[in-house]
N, C-alpha and C positions, 0 to 999 in steps of 0.2 A: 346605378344606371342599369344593369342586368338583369337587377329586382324587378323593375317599374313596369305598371300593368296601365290598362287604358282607364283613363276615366270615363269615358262616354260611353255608354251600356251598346254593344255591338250590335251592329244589324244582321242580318242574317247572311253570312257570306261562307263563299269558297275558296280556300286557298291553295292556288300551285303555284310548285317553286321550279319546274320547267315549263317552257313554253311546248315545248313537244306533248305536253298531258292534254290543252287545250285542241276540243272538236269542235267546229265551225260548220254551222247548219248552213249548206249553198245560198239556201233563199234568204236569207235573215242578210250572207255577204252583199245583198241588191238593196239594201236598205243605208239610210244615212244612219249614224250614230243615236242619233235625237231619237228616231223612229227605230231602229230598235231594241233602245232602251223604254220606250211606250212600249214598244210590241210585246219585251219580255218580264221588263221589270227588275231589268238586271243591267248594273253598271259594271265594265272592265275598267281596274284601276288598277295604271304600272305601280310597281316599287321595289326598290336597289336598297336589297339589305343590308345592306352595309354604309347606310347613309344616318347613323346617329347624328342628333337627337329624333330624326324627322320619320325614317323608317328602318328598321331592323329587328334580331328575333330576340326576344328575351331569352333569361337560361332554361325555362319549363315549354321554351320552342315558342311560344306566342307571337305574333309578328305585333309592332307595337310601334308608339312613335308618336309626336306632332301630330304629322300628315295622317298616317295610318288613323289617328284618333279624329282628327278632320273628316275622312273620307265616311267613317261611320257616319260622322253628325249628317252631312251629306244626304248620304244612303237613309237616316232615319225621317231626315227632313222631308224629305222624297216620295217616303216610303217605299225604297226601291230597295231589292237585295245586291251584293257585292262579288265581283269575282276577281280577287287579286292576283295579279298575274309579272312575275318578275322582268325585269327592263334590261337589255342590256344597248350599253353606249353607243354601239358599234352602229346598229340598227334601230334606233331610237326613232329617228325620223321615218326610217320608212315603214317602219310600224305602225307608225302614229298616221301615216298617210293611207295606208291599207286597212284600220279599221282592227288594228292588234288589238289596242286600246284604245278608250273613251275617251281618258283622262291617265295623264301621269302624279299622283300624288306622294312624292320623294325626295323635299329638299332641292328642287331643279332650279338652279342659278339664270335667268332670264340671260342673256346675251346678245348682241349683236348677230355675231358668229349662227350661234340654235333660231333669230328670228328668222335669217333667212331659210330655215331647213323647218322650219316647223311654228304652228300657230300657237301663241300662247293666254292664260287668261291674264288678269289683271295681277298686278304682284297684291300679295297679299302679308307680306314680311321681306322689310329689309335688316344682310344681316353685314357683318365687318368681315375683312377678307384678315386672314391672321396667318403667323410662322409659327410652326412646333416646331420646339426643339429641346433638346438635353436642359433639365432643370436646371443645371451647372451653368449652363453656356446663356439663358435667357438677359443676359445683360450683353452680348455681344451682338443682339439683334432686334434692340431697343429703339435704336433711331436709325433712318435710311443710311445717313451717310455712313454708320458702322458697318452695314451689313455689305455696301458696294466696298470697305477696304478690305473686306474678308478674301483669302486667296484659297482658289482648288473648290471655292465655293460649289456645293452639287446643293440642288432643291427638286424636289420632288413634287410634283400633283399630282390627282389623280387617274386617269385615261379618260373616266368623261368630263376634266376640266381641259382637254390638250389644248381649246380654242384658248385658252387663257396663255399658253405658252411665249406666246409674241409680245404680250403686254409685259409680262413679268422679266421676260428679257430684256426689254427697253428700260425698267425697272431697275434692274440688275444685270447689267453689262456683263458683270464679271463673275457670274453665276452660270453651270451648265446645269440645263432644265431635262429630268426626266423625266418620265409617266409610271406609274403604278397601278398594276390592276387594282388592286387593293390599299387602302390603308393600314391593314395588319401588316404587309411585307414592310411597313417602314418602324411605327413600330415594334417590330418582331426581330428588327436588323436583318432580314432574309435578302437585302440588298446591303453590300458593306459602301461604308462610307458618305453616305447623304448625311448632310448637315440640316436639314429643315426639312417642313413638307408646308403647302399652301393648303391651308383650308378656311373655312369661317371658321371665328372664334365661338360660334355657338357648336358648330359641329366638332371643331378639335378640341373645346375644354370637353367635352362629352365624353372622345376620350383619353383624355388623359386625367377622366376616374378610373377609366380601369387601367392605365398607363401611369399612374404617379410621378413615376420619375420625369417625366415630359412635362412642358408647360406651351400654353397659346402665348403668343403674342402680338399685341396688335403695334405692328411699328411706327414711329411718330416720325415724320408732321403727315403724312401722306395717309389717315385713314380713308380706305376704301369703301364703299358701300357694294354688296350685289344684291337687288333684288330677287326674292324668289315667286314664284310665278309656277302655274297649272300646266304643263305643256296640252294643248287639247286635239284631239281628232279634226287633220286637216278638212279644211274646207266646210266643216259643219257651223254655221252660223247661228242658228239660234242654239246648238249645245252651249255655244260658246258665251254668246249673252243671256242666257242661264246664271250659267258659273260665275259669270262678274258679277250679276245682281247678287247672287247665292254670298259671296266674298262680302259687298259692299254690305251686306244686313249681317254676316258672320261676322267682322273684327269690329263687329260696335257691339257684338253681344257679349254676357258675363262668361258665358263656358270659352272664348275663344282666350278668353283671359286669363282663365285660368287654366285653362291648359298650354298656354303661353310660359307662367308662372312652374309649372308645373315640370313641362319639357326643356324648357328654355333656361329658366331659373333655378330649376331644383327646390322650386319651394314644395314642400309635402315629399320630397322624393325619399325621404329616406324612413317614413312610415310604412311599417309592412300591412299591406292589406290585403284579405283574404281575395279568391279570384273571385270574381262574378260569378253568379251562379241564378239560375229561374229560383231556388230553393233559398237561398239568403236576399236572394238584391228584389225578384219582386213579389214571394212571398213574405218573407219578412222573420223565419225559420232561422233560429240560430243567434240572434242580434239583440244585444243588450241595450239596454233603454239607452246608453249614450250614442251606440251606431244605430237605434231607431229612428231619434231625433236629427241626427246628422244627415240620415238617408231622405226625410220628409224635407229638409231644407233642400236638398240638392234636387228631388225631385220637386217642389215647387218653384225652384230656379229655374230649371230646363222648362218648366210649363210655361212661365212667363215669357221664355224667348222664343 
């Protein structure tokens, strides 16, 4: 999972990982989102590093991901450049109202709770709400009614799931719910004593590769669905029916699949492949007849979509 590099050849972007490095030309803040993303050519798209599978940094520092690999196609489809710009929970919404960013592309769980504070696009992947917990223990949190007999039960989310706090309580009566900045502080035990944490099982098997000892579990009978969804720039209406049509022609095409496959599934993820490069991927320098041939398919793929 650390390894894993993007598949979709990147557009031309910038990346910061504070908000404070971003400068905001006065006159461009008097325009809507739509206009200027025409004006400039350039899209701000949040993302919360720490949101495997969807966005976070590889070990060579690359920021990487589902979404992140989305966002390019996006930006290429467009032919617009990128400017990734990190999210945090607290201020999410009013961000997103002020014109921070365009688009949030980071795994963001649609919700009741976030539609009232913020516009979203169409979901574009539903995933399963799951329990990590101790490889040992994963039989003591197999089905509901084991988990509500569990005593001193503590569970953990995230800080930008807290809106989920009141469900999971209802859920589990007999569970006290905390928030974590992080998902490293649970598994790193930098808090003692939580017995689970709430994430989707695409995002917690993710990891507990680099976690082994942990395991997801999706508890029976009550599987939950969350849809995930775009958060978009309040109030911009054609951005917005962009992006849904952009989604509705994205998850019928073969790249959405396979990087579906890819991020999601781990198919191909444990092939080491060299990084991208203008001098291997579209000169063609360096590359033996079998990653020649490989390269010609995948670029005849992308052309047909």
């Amino acid at each position: 999972m650390a390894n894993m590099q993007l598949l979709q050849n990147p557009a031309p972007y910038r990346l910061y990982r504070e908000i404070s490095e971003i400068k905001v030309d006065p006159q461009l803040q008097e325009l809507t989102p739509m206009e200027r993303i025409n004006k400039t050519g350039t899209i701000r798209v949040g993302y919360d590093p720490e949101q495997m599978p969807f966005s976070y940094f590889n070990t060579v520092g690359e920021l990487v991901g589902f979404d992140i690999d989305m966002a390019h196609k996006l930006a290429r489809d467009f032919e617009w450049n990128i400017e990734f710009l990190p999210i945090h929970s607290d201020t999410l919404a009013k961000q997103l109202q002020t014109g921070v960013y365009d688009i949030v592309m980071s795994g963001i769980a649609m919700t009741p709770d976030r539609l009232n504070k913020m516009a979203f696009s169409t979901p574009y992947l539903d995933t399963t709400s799951a329990l990590i917990v101790e490889d040992f223990r994963k039989d003591e949190f197999d089905t509901v009614d084991k988990v509500r007999k569990l005593q001193k039960l503590i569970i953990a989310i995230h800080a930008s799931d807290r809106n989920l706090k009141e469900g999971l309580k209802q859920l589990y009566p007999n569970a006290q719910i905390v928030t974590l900045d992080s998902p490293i502080d649970y598994f790193e035990k930098n808090i003692p004593n939580l017995d689970a944490m709430m994430l989707t099982a695409e995002g917690g098997s993710s990891w507990t590769l680099l976690y082994p000892k942990f395991h997801a579990v999706v508890v029976k009978p009550e599987t939950h669905k969350i849809p995930l969804a775009y958060p978009i720039a309040a109030g911009d209406l054609v951005l917005a029916d962009l992006i849904n049509k952009w989604i509705y022609l994205a998850k019928d095409s073969p790249s959405f699949r396979r990087k579906y496959d890819y991020w999601i599934m781990g198919v191909g993820a444990e092939e080491k492949k060299p990084r991208w490069s203008v001098v291997r991927n579209v000169l063609g320098w360096g590359l033996d007849e079998e990653e020649k041939k490989e390269k010609e398919e995948e670029s005849t793929a992308e052309s047909k979509e």
